[in-house]
C-alpha positions in Angstrom: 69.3 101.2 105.4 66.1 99.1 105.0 66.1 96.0 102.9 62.9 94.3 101.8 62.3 90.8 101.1 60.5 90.2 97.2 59.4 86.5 98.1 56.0 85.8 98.3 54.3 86.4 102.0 50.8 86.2 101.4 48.3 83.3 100.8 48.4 82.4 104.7 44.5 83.4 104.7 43.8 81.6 101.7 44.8 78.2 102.8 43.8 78.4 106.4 40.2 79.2 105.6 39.3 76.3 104.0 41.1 74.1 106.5 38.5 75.7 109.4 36.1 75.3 106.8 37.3 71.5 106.8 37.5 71.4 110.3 33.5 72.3 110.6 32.1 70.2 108.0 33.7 66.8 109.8 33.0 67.9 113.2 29.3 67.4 112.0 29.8 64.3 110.3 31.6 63.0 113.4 28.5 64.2 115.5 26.3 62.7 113.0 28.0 59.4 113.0 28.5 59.8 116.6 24.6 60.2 117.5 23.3 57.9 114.9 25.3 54.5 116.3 24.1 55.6 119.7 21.0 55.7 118.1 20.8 52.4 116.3 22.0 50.9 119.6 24.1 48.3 117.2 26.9 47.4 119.2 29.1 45.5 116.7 29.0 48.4 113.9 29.1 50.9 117.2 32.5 49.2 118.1 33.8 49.7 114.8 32.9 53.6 114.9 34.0 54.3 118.2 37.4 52.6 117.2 37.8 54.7 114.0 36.7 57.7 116.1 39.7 57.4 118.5 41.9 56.4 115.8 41.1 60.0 113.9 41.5 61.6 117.7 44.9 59.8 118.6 45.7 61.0 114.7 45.1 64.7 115.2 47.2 64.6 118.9 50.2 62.8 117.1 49.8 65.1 114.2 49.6 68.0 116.9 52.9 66.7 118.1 55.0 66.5 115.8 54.0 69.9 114.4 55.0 71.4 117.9 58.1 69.5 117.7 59.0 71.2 114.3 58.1 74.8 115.4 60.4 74.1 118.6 63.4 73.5 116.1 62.7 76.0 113.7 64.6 79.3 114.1 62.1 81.3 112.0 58.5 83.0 113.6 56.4 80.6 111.3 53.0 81.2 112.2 51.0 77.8 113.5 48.9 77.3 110.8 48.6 73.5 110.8 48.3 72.9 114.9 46.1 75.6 115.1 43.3 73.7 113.0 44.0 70.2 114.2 43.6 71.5 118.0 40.6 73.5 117.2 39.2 70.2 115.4 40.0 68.3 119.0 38.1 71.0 120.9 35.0 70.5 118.6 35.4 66.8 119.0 35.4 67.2 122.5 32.9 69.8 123.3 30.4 67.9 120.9 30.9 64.3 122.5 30.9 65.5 126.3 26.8 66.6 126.1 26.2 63.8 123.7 27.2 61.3 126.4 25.4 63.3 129.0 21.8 63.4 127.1 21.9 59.5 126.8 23.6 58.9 129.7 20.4 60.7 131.8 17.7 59.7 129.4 17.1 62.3 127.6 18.0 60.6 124.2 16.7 57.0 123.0 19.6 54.3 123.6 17.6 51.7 121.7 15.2 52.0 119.1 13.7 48.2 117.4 14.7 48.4 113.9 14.4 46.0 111.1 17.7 44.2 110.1 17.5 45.5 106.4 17.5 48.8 108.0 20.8 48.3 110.4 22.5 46.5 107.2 22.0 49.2 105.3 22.9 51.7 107.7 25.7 50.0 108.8 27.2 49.9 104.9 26.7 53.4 104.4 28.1 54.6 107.9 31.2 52.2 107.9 32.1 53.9 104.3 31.6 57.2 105.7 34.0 56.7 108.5 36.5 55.4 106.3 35.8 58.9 104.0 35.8 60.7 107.3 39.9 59.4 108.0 41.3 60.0 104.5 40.2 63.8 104.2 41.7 64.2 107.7 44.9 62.1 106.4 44.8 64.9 103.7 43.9 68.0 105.7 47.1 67.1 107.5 49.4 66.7 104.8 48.0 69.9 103.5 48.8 71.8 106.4 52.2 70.3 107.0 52.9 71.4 103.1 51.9 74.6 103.5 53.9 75.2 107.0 57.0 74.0 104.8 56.0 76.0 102.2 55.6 78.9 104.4 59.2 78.4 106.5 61.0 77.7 103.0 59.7 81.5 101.6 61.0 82.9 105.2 64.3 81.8 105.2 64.6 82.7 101.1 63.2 86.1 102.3 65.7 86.3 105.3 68.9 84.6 102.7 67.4 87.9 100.2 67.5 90.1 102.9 71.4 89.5 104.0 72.2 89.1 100.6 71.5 92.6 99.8 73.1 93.9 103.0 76.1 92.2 102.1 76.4 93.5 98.6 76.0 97.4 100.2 78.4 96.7 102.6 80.8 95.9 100.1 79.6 98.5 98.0 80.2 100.9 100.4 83.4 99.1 101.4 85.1 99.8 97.9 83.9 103.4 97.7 85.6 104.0 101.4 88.9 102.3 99.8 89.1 104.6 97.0 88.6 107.7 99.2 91.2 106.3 101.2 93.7 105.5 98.1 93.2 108.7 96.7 93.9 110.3 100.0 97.3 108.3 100.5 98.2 109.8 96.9 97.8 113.3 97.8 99.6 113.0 101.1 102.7 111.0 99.6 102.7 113.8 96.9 102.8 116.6 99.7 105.3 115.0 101.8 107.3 115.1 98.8 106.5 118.4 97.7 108.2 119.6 101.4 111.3 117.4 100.7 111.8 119.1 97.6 111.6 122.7 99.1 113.6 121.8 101.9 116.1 120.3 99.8 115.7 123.3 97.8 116.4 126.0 100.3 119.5 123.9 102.1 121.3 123.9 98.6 120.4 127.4 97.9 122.3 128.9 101.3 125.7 129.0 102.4 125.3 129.5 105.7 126.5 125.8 107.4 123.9 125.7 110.5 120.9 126.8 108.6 121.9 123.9 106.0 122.0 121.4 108.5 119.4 122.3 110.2 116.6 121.9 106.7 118.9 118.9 106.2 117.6 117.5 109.9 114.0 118.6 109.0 113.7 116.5 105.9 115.3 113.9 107.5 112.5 114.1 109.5 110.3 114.1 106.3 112.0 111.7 104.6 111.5 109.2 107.8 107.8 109.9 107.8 107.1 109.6 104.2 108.9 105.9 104.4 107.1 105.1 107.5 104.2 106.1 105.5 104.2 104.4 102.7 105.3 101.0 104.3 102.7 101.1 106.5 99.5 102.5 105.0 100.2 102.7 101.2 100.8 99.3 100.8 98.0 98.1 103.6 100.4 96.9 106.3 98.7 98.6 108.9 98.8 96.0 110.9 102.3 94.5 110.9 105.8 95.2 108.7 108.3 93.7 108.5 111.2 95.2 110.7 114.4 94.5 108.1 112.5 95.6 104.6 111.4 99.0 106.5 114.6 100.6 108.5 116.7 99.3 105.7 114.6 101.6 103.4 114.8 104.2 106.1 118.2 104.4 106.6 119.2 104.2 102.8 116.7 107.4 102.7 118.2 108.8 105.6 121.6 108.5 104.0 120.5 110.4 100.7 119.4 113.2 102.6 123.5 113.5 103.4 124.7 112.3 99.6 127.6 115.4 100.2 129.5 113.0 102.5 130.4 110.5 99.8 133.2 108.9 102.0 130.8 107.9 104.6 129.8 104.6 104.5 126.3 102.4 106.6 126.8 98.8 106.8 124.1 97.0 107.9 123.0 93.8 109.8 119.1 94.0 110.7 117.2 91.0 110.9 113.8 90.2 109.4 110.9 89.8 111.8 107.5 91.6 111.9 106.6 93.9 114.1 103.1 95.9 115.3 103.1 99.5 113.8 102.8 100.9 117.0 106.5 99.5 117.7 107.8 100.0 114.4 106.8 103.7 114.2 108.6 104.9 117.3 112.1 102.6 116.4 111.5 104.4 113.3 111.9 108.0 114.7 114.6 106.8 116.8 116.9 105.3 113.8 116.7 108.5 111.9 117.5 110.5 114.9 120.8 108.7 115.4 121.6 108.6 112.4 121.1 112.5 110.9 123.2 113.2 114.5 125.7 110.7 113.5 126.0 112.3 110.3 126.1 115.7 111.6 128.3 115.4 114.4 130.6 112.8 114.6 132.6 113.1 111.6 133.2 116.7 112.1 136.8 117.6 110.1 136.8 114.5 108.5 136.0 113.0 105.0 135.6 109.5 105.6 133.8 107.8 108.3 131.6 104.2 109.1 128.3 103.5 110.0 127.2 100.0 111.8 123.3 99.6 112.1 122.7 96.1 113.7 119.2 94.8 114.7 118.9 91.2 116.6 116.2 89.8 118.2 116.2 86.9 121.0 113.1 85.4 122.0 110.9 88.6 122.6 114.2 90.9 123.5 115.1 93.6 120.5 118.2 95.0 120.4 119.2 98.0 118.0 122.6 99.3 118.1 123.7 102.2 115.9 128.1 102.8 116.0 130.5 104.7 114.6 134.2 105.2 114.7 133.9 109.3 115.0 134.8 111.8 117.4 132.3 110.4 119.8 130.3 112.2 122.8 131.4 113.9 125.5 131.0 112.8 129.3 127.5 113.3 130.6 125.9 114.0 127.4 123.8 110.6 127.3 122.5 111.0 130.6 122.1 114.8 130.2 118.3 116.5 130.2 119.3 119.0 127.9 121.7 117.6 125.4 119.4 118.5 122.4 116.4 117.9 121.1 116.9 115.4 119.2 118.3 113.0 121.6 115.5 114.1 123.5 113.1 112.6 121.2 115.1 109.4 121.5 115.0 108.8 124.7 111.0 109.7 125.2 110.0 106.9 122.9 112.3 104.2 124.2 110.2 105.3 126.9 107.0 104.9 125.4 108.6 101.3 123.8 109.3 100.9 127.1 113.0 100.0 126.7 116.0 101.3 128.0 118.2 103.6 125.9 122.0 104.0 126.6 125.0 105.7 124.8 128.7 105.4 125.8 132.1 105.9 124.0 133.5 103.1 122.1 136.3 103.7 119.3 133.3 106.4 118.5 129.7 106.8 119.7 127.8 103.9 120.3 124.3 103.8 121.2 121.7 100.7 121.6 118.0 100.6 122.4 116.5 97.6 124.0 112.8 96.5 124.0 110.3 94.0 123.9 107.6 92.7 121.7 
């Protein structure tokens, strides 16, 4: 998108017009003055003139100067309207003064004409006057061009503030339509993911048969875990970072819901509170409700009452996540075994990815623990 600046850019002709026009008109006088003290051959007033002269020329190099010096600083393309007129002036000066000393150097014009001493007084009152006119309206013409150059770099940086000004406001413009799309997309996703909970939920309670209960139960567990994922991570903007006791406590209260039939088994927790990346806490997240829906499927099998240990520490960069229980536990070779289910088989693929280790052993029950860093 194109933005355009409303300040004021023109008037650059205006003003450096009649400064040329300046220029011009005391390039004359200074040839003028110039030839007619040559002229006179009156060395005292001459003195006087040719001092004023270099003092206007040493004036238009220092003004020359400093104007350079100021371009070189500024960081906007300002054009070089008051050193192009002052050097211009200094060529005029020059080219005019380099024949004028050749002529009466060789001859060709009069060094030294007799003239009465009226005449010389007079001249000299009106020329020293002049010369004295001829350094103010230079004095001016300078500030003049200095106060238009300022003028000129203040409308370009108020054109270039306008300019990122406006992109800024359609940035955030389009910035807060993007976040509503995105809001209103969360909504309808949270409201599908619990549309399929409730079907699945649905269907188990509506059969009898025991393995095609448990097995919707284990599909919206798997629901369940990505809906609270979900929501902790996008739906409340912690895309970036969540924190690791707030989420799988959440995720294992959901988890156990799912399961509400088993009444007499109970999850204690111990997790502690750190923040983690979501590209961590997503995979642990799959992980915990693996264990637990098998927990809850299998190791309790014939019995009402049962206990649940989730435990989460951290030491230095080390995470450890152990899940326990005091069932039936697992039978030799199962842990280590490529084809013990596919559930298990998601476990131990992303403590791959985590890249952590992943064990399971018998212990008063089934206890497994996942190790990785962060």
């Amino acid at each position: 998108m194109k933005f355009e600046c409303s300040a004021e850019r023109g008037g650059q002709g205006a003003s450096v017009t009649p400064a040329l026009q300046t220029i011009w008109l005391l390039s004359v006088l200074v040839f003028l003055i110039n030839y007619t003290f040559e002229f006179l051959d009156f060395k005292g007033l001459y003195e006087t003139q040719r001092n004023l002269l270099i003092l206007l020329q040493l004036s238009f190099s220092l003004w020359a100067f400093l104007e350079w010096i100021q371009l070189k600083r500024s960081s906007t393309d300002i054009p070089l309207s008051g050193l192009g007129p002052v050097l211009i002036a200094q060529l005029v000066i020059g080219l005019i003064r380099l024949p004028l000393g050749w002529m009466l150097d060789s001859g060709w014009l009069p060094a030294g004409i007799p003239l009465p001493m009226h005449t010389r007084l007079n001249l000299a009152a009106i020329l020293i006057p002049l010369n004295l006119l001829l350094f103010l309206v230079v004095s001016k013409l300078m500030i003049n061009a200095f106060t238009f150059t300022e003028r000129q770099r203040a409308t370009m940086l108020q054109c270039e503030v306008e300019t990122r000004k406006q992109a800024e406001e359609e940035i955030q413009r389009q910035l807060y339509e993007k976040e509503t799309l995105l809001q209103e997309v969360h909504h309808r996703i949270k409201n599908n993911m619990a549309q399929v909970e409730s079907l699945l939920s649905l269907q188990a309670s509506s059969t009898d048969n025991a393995d095609v209960q448990s097995a919707l139960n284990t599909a919206m567990s798997r629901v369940t875990s990505t809906r609270t994922l979900y929501e902790k991570l996008l739906v409340r903007n912690e895309n970036q970072e969540v924190s690791m006791k707030d989420y799988l406590e959440s995720l294992i209260y959901a988890v156990a819901e799912v399961f509400n039939d088993r009444p007499g088994i109970s999850v204690e927790t111990s997790i502690v509170g750190f923040p983690i990346s979501s590209k961590k806490a997503i995979p642990v997240g799959i992980i915990v409700n693996e264990l637990l829906t098998n927990v809850f499927k299998y190791a309790f099998t014939g019995r009402d009452r049962g206990h649940i240990s989730v435990e989460l520490t951290k030491t230095e960069t080390l995470v450890t996540l152990t899940i326990s229980d005091d069932g039936v536990g697992i039978e030799e070779g199962v842990a280590g075994s490529t084809s013990s289910g596919f559930g298990l088989a998601i476990v131990k693929m992303l403590a791959e990815q985590l890249e952590g280790a992943f064990t399971m052993e018998n212990d008063n029950g089934t206890k497994s623990v996942l190790e990785f860093d962060i």
